[in-house]
FIDODREN-981530 format. One record per residue (C-alpha): residue number from 1; residue in three letters; x, y, z. Coordinates in steps of 0.5 Angstrom, whole numbers, plus 500, padded with zeros to 3 digits. Layout:
<pts>
PT | NUM | ALA | X | Y | Z .
...
</pts>
This chain:
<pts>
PT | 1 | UNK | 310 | 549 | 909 .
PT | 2 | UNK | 303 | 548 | 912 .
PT | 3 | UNK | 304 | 551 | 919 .
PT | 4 | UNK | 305 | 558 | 915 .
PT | 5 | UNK | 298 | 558 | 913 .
PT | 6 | UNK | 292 | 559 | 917 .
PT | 7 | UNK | 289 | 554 | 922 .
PT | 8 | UNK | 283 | 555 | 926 .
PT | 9 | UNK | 284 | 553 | 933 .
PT | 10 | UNK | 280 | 547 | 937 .
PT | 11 | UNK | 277 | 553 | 941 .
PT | 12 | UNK | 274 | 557 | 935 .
PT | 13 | UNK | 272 | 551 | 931 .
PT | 14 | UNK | 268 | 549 | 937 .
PT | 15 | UNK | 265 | 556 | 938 .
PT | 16 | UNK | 265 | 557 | 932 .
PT | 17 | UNK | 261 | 551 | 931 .
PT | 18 | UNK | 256 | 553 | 937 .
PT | 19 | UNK | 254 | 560 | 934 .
PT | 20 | UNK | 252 | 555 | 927 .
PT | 21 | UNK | 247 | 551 | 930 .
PT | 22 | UNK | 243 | 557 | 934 .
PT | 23 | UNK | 243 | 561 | 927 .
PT | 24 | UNK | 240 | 554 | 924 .
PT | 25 | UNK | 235 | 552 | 929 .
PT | 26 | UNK | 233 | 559 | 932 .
PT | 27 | UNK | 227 | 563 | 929 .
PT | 28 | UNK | 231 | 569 | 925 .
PT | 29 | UNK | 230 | 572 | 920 .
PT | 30 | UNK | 238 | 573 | 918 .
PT | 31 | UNK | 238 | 565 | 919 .
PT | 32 | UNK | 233 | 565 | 913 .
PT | 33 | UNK | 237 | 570 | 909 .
PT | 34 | UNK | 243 | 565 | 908 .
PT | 35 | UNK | 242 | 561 | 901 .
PT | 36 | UNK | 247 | 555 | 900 .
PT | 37 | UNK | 249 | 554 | 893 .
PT | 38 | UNK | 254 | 551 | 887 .
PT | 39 | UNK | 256 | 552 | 881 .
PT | 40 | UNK | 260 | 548 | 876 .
PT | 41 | UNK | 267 | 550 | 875 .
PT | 42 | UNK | 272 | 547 | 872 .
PT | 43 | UNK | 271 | 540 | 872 .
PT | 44 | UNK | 268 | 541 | 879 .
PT | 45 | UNK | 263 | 543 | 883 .
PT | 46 | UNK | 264 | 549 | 887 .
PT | 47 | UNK | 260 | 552 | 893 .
PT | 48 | UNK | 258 | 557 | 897 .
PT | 49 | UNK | 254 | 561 | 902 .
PT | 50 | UNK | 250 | 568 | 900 .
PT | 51 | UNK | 248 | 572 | 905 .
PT | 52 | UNK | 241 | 576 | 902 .
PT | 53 | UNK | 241 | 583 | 907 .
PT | 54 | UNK | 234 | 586 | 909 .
PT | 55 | UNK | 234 | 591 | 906 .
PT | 56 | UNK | 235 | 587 | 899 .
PT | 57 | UNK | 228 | 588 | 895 .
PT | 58 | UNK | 230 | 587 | 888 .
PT | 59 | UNK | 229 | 594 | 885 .
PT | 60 | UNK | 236 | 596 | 884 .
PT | 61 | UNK | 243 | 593 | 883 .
PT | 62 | UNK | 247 | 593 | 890 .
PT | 63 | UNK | 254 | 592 | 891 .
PT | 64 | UNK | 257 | 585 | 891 .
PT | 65 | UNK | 262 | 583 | 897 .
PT | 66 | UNK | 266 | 576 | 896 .
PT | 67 | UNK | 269 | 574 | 903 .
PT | 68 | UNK | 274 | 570 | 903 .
PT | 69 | UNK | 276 | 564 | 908 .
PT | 70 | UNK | 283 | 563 | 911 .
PT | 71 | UNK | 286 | 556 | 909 .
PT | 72 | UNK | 284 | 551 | 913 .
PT | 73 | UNK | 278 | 554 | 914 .
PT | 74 | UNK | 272 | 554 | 911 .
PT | 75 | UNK | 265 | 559 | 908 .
PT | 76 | UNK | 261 | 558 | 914 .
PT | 77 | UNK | 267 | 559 | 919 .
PT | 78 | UNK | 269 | 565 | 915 .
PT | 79 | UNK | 261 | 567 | 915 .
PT | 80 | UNK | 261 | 568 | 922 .
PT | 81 | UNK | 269 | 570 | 924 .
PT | 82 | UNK | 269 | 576 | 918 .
PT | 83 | UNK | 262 | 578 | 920 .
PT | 84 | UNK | 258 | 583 | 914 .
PT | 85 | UNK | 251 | 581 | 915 .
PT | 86 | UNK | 248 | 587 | 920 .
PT | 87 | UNK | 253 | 591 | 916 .
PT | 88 | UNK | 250 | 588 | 909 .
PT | 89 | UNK | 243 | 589 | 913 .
PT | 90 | UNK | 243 | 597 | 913 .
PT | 91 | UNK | 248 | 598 | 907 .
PT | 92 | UNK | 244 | 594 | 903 .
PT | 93 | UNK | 250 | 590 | 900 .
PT | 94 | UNK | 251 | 582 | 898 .
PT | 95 | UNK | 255 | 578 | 901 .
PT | 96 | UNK | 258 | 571 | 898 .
PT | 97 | UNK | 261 | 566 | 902 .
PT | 98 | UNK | 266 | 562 | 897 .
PT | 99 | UNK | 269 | 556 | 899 .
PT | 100 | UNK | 276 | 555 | 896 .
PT | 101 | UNK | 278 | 547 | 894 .
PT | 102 | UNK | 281 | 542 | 899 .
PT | 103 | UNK | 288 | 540 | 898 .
PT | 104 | UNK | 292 | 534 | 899 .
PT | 105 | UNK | 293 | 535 | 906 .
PT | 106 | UNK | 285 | 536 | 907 .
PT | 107 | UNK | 284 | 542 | 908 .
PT | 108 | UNK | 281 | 548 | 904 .
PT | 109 | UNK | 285 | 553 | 901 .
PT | 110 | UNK | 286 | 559 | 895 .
PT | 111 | UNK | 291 | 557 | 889 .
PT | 112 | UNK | 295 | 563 | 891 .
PT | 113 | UNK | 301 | 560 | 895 .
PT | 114 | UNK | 305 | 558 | 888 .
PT | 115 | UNK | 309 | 559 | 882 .
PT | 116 | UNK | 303 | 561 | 877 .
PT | 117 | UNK | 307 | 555 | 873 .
PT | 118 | UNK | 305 | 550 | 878 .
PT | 119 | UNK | 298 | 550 | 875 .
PT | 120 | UNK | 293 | 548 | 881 .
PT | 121 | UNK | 286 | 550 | 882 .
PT | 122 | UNK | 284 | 556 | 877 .
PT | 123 | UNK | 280 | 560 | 883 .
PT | 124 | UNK | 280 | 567 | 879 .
PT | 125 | UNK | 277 | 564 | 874 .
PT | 126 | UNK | 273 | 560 | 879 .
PT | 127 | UNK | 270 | 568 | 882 .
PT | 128 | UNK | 270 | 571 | 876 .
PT | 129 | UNK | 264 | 565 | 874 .
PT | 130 | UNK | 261 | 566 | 881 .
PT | 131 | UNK | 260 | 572 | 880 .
PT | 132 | UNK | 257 | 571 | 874 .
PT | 133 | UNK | 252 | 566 | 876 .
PT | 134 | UNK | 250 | 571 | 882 .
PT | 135 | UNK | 249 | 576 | 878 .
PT | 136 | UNK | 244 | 572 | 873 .
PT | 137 | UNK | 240 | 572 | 878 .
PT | 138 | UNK | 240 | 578 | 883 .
PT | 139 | UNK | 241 | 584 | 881 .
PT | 140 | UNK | 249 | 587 | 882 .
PT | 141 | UNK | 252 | 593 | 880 .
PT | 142 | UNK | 257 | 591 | 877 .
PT | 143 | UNK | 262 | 597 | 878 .
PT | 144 | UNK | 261 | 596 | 885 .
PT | 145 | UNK | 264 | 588 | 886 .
PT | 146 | UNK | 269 | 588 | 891 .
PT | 147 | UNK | 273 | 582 | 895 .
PT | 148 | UNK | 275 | 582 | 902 .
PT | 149 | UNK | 279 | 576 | 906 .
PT | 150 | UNK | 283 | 573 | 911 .
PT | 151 | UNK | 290 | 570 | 910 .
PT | 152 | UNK | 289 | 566 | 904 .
PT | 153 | UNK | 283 | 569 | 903 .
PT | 154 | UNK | 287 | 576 | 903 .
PT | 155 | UNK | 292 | 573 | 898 .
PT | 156 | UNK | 287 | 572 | 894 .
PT | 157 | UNK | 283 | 578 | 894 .
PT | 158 | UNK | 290 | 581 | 892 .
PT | 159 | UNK | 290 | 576 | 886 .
PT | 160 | UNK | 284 | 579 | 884 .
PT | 161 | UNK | 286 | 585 | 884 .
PT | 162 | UNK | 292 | 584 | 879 .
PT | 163 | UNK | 288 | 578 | 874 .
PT | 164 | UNK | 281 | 581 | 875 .
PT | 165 | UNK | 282 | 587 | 874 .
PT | 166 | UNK | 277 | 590 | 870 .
PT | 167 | UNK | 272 | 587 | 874 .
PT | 168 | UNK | 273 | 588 | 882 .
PT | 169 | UNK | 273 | 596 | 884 .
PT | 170 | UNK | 277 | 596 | 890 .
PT | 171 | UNK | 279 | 590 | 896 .
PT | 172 | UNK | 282 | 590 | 902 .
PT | 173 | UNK | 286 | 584 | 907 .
PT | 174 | UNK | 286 | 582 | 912 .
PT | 175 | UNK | 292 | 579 | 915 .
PT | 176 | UNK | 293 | 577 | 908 .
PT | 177 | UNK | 300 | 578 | 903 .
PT | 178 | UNK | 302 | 576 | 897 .
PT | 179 | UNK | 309 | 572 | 894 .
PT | 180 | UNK | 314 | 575 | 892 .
PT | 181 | UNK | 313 | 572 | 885 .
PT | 182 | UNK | 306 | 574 | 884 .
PT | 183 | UNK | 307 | 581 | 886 .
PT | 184 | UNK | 313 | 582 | 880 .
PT | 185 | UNK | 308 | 579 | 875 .
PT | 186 | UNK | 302 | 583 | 878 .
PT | 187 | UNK | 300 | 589 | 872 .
PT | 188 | UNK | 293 | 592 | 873 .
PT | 189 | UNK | 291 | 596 | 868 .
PT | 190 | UNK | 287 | 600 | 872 .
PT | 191 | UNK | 289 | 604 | 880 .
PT | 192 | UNK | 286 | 598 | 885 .
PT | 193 | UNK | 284 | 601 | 892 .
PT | 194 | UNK | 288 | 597 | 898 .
PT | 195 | UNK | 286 | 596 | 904 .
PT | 196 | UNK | 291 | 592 | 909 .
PT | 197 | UNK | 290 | 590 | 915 .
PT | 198 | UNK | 296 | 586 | 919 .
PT | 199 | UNK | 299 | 585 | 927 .
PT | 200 | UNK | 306 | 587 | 928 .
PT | 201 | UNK | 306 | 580 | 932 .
PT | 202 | UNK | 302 | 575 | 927 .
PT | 203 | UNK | 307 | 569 | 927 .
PT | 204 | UNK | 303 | 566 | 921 .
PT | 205 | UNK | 305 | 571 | 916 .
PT | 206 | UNK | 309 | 575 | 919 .
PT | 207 | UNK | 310 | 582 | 918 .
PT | 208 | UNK | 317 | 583 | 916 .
PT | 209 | UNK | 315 | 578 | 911 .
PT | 210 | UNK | 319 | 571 | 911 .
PT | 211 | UNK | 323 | 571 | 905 .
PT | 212 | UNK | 316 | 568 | 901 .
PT | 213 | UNK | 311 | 572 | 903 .
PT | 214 | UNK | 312 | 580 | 902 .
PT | 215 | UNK | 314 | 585 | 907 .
PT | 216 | UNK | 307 | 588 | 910 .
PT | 217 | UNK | 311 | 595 | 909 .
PT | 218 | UNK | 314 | 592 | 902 .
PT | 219 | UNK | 307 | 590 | 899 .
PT | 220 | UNK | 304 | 597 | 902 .
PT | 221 | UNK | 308 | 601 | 898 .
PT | 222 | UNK | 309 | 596 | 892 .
PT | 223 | UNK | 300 | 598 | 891 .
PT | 224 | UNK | 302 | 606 | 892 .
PT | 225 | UNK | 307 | 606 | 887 .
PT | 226 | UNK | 302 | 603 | 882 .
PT | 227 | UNK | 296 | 607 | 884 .
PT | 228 | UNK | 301 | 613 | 883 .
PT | 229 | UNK | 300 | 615 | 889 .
PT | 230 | UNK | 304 | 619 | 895 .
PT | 231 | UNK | 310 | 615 | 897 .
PT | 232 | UNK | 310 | 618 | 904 .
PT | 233 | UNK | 304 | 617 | 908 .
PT | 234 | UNK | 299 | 620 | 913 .
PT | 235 | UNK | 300 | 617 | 920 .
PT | 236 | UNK | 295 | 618 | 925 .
PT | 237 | UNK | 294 | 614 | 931 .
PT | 238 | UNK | 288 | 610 | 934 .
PT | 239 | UNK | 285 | 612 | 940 .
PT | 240 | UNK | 287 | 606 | 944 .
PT | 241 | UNK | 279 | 604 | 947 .
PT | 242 | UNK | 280 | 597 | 949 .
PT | 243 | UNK | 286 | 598 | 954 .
PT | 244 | UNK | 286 | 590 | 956 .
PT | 245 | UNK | 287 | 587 | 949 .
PT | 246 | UNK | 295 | 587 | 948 .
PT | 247 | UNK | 295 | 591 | 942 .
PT | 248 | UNK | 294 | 598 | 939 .
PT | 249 | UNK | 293 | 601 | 932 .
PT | 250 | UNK | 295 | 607 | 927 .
PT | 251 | UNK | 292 | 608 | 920 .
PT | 252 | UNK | 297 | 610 | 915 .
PT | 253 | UNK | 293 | 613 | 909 .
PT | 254 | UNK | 297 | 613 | 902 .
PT | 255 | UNK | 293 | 618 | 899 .
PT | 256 | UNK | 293 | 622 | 892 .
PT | 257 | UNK | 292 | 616 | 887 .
PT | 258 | UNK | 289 | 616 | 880 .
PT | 259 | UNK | 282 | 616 | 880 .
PT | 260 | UNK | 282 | 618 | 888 .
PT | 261 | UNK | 285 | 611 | 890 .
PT | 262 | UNK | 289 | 610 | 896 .
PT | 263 | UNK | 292 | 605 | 899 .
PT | 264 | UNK | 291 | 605 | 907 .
PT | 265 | UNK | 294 | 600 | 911 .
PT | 266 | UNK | 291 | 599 | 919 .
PT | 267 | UNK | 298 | 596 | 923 .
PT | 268 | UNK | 297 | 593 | 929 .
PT | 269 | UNK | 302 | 594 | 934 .
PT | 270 | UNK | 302 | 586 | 937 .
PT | 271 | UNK | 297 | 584 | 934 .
PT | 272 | UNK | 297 | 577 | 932 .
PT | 273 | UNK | 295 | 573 | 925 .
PT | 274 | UNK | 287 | 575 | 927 .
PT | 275 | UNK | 280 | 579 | 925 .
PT | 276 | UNK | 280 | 586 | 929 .
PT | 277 | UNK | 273 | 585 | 932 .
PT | 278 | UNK | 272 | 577 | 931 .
PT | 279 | UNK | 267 | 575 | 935 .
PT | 280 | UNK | 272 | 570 | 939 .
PT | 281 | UNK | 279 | 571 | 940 .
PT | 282 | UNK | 284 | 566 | 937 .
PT | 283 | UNK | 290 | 570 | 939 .
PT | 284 | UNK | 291 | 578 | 941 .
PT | 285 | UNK | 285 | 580 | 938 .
PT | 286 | UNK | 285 | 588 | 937 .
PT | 287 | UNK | 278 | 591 | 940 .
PT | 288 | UNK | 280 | 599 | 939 .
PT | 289 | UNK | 277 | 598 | 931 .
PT | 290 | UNK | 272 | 592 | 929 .
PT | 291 | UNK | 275 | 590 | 921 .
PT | 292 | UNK | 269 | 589 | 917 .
PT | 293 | UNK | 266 | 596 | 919 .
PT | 294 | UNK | 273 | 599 | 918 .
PT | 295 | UNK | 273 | 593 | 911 .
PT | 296 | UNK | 267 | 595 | 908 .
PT | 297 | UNK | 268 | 604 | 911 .
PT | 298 | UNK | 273 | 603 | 906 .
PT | 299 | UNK | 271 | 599 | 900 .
PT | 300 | UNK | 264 | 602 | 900 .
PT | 301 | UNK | 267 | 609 | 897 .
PT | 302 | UNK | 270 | 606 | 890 .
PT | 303 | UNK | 266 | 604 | 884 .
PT | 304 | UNK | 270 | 600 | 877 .
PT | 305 | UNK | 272 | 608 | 875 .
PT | 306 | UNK | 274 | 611 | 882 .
PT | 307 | UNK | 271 | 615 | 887 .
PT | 308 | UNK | 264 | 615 | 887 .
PT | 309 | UNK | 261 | 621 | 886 .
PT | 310 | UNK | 254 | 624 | 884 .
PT | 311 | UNK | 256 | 626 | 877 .
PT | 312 | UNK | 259 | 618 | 876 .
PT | 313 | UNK | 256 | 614 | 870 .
PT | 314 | UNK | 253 | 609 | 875 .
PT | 315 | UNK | 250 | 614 | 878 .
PT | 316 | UNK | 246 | 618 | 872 .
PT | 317 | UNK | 239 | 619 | 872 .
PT | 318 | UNK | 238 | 618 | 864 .
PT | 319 | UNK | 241 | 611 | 864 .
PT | 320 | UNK | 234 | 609 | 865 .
PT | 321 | UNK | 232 | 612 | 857 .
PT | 322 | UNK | 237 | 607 | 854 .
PT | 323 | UNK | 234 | 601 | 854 .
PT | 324 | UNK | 239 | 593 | 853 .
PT | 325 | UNK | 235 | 587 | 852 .
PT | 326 | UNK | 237 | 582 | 854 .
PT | 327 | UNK | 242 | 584 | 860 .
PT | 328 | UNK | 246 | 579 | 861 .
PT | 329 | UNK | 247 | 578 | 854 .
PT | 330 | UNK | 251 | 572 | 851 .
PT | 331 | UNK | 252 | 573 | 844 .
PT | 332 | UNK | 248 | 579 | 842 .
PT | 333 | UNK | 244 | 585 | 845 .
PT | 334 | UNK | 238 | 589 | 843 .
PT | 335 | UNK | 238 | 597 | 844 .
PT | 336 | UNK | 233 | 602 | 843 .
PT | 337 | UNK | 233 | 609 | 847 .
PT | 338 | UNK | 226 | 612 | 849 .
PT | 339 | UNK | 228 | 619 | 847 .
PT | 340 | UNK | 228 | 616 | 839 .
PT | 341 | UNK | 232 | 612 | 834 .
PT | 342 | UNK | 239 | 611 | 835 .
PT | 343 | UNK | 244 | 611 | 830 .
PT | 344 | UNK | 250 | 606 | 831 .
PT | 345 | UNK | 255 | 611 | 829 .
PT | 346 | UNK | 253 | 614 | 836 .
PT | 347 | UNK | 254 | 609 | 840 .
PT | 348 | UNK | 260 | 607 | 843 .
PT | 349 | UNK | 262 | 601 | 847 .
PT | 350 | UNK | 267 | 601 | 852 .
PT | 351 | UNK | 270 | 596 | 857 .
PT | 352 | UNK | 271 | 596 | 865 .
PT | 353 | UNK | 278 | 598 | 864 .
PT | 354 | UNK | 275 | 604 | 860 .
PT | 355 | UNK | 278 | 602 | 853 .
PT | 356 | UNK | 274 | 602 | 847 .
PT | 357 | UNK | 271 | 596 | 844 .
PT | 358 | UNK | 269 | 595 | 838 .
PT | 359 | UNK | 263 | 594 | 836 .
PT | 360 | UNK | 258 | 591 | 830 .
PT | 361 | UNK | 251 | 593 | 829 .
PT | 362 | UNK | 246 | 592 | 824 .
PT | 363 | UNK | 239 | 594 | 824 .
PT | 364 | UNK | 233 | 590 | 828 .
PT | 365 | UNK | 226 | 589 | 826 .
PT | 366 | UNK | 223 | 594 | 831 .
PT | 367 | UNK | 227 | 599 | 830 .
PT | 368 | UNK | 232 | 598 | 835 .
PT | 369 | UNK | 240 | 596 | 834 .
PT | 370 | UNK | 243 | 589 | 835 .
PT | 371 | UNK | 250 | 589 | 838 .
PT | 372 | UNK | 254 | 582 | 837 .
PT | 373 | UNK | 257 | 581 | 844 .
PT | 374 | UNK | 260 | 573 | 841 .
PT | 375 | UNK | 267 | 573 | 842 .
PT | 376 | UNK | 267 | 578 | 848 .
PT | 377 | UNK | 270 | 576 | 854 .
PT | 378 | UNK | 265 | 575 | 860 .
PT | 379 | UNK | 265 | 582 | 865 .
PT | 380 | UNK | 261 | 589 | 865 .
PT | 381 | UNK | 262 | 594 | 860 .
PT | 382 | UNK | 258 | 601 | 858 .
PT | 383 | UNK | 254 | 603 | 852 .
PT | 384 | UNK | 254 | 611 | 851 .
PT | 385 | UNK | 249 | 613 | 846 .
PT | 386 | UNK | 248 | 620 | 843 .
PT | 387 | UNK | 241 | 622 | 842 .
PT | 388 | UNK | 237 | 628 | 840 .
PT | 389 | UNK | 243 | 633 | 844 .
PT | 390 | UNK | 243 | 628 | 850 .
PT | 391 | UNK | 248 | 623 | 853 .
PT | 392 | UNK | 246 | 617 | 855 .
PT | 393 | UNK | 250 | 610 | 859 .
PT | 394 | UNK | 248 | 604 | 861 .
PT | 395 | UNK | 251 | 598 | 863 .
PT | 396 | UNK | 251 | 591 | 860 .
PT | 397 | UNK | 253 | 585 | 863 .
PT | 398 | UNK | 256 | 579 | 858 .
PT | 399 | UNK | 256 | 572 | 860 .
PT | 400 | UNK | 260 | 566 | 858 .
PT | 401 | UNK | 258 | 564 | 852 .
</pts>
């Protein structure tokens, strides 16, 4: 079955390998802006690679990208293939290269090919804890978490969609689907923008599907549906710039979903199972649109609540007179508000998803209100808090216990 999957040709690993080893030896500060790292999950040692941009300074939280390797390949090669960092550069975001474990056949991959009954790798929880473990250390904003990927890597970034639902504000995939079995079981709690980007021509996960993999129109429509969006598309054609690559594209927009989600979906017309823009071509690569631009274009615009706009809570101004310590919190959390003494009978927590969590406080010796977080499930939620005629929110993060 491993010829439906992703393989990176000799041709690619080798120029692949190439451009690694300029980036290591030469004297650039993007060089010196990858840190390698690993966390243990599940028994197992997990690494990855972080790309910390320019513009990165510590100050304020900044989104965080995940960007998922095909099988059979690896985070390096996806580094260098789905390429963010200048994007990250100048749009101040980070990016985490994740590698996926390495099956029985040698290769690495994302435990999204099989029934869930199977058992396997738990990569979800596998990110979910990655995500965790960044953010203890830089700062995130945690409504702005997205995934990206190429083939196994989309299908997993569609598994996140699904079973980290309350975390990831939106995802895009490329050349990626999902089984059939995973897509029936998939119930998110929240509308997911859905970006996919496929080849008309891709022989290794086919367009029309394969009887395992889902049709590309299929799964497009499935995700319209469940964001509750229009079922007819908006195709427009993309202006055909590159005239001597094989292929063209057209963009079909399923718009009008709830909390301003959509689906869209890039359809190249003889594109094969490739990376529109790669830096190397391993096949009919489309050059009329660059994916990670088109990729990042698209998720940059949604946060945990939808579209972001001014008035969105992750935006307000006052969140900085609602003071949590520590944040992250493993079992209990501290709160004071720099306009007065809050009362626990005015503050309300809610979860990603928006559902209001119950909560316990008692009084603390400054003055303050602690807030037991023990038993809570790992993920960001919001503290409303009324004070003096004002509403205030902030953010909190609550680590594994």
């Amino acid at each position: 079955m491993s010829v439906l999957f992703f393989f990176l040709f000799p041709m690619m690993r080798q120029l692949l390998l190439l451009t690694s080893l300029l980036l290591t030896f030469a004297p650039s500060a993007r060089a010196q802006q990858t840190i390698t790292g690993s966390i243990r999950f599940g028994g197992l040692v997990r690494d990855y690679r972080l790309y910390v941009p320019k513009a990165y300074d510590g100050t304020r939280p900044v989104p965080l990208l995940l960007n998922l390797h095909g099988f059979g390949s690896n985070a390096s090669e996806q580094e260098q293939y789905g390429d963010f960092r200048a994007i990250a550069d100048t749009a101040n975001f980070l990016v985490v290269h994740p590698n996926g474990t390495v099956g029985a056949t040698g290769q690495r991959f994302w435990n999204t090919f099989l029934p869930y009954a199977a058992g396997g790798p738990d990569d979800v929880g596998f990110l979910g804890a990655l995500i965790d473990s960044l953010s203890a250390k830089y700062r995130v904003n945690q409504q702005r978490l997205y995934s990206t990927g190429m083939s196994n890597g989309g299908f997993m970034s569609y598994e996140l969609a699904c079973r980290l639902n309350s975390r990831i504000a939106a995802i895009a995939s490329v050349t990626g689907s999902m089984i059939a079995s995973h897509l029936d079981a998939c119930t998110p709690v929240r509308a997911v923008p859905v970006l996919e980007i496929h080849g008309t021509a891709d022989a290794t996960v086919p367009y029309q599907g394969n009887g395992n993999f889902v049709p590309i129109p299929d799964l497009v429509a499935a995700w319209a549906q469940r964001n509750g969006c229009n079922p007819t598309p908006v195709i427009t054609q993309v202006p055909n710039i590159n005239t001597t690559d094989g292929s063209t594209a057209e963009r079909q927009v399923f718009s009008g979903g709830r909390n301003g989600s959509v689906v869209e979906h890039y359809r190249i017309i003889g594109g094969g199972h490739t990376w529109p823009g790669a830096p190397v071509n391993i096949g009919v690569t489309n050059r009329d649109i660059d994916a990670s631009k088109v990729v990042w274009q698209f998720l940059r615009r949604y946060q945990l609540g939808g579209l972001i706009t001014a008035t969105s809570a992750a935006t307000r101004p006052n969140s900085a007179e609602l003071l949590l310590a520590p944040n992250p919190a493993r079992n209990q959390v501290s709160i004071r508000s720099t306009l007065g003494p809050l009362e626990s009978g005015r503050v309300r927590v809610a979860d990603a998803a928006g559902r209001t969590v119950p909560a316990t406080f008692r009084r603390g010796t400054d003055g303050g209100l602690l807030l037991s977080t023990a038993g809570w499930a790992a993920g960001s939620y919001w503290l409303r808090a009324e004070v003096k005629g004002r509403t205030l929110y902030r953010q909190l993060l609550k680590t594994a216990e």
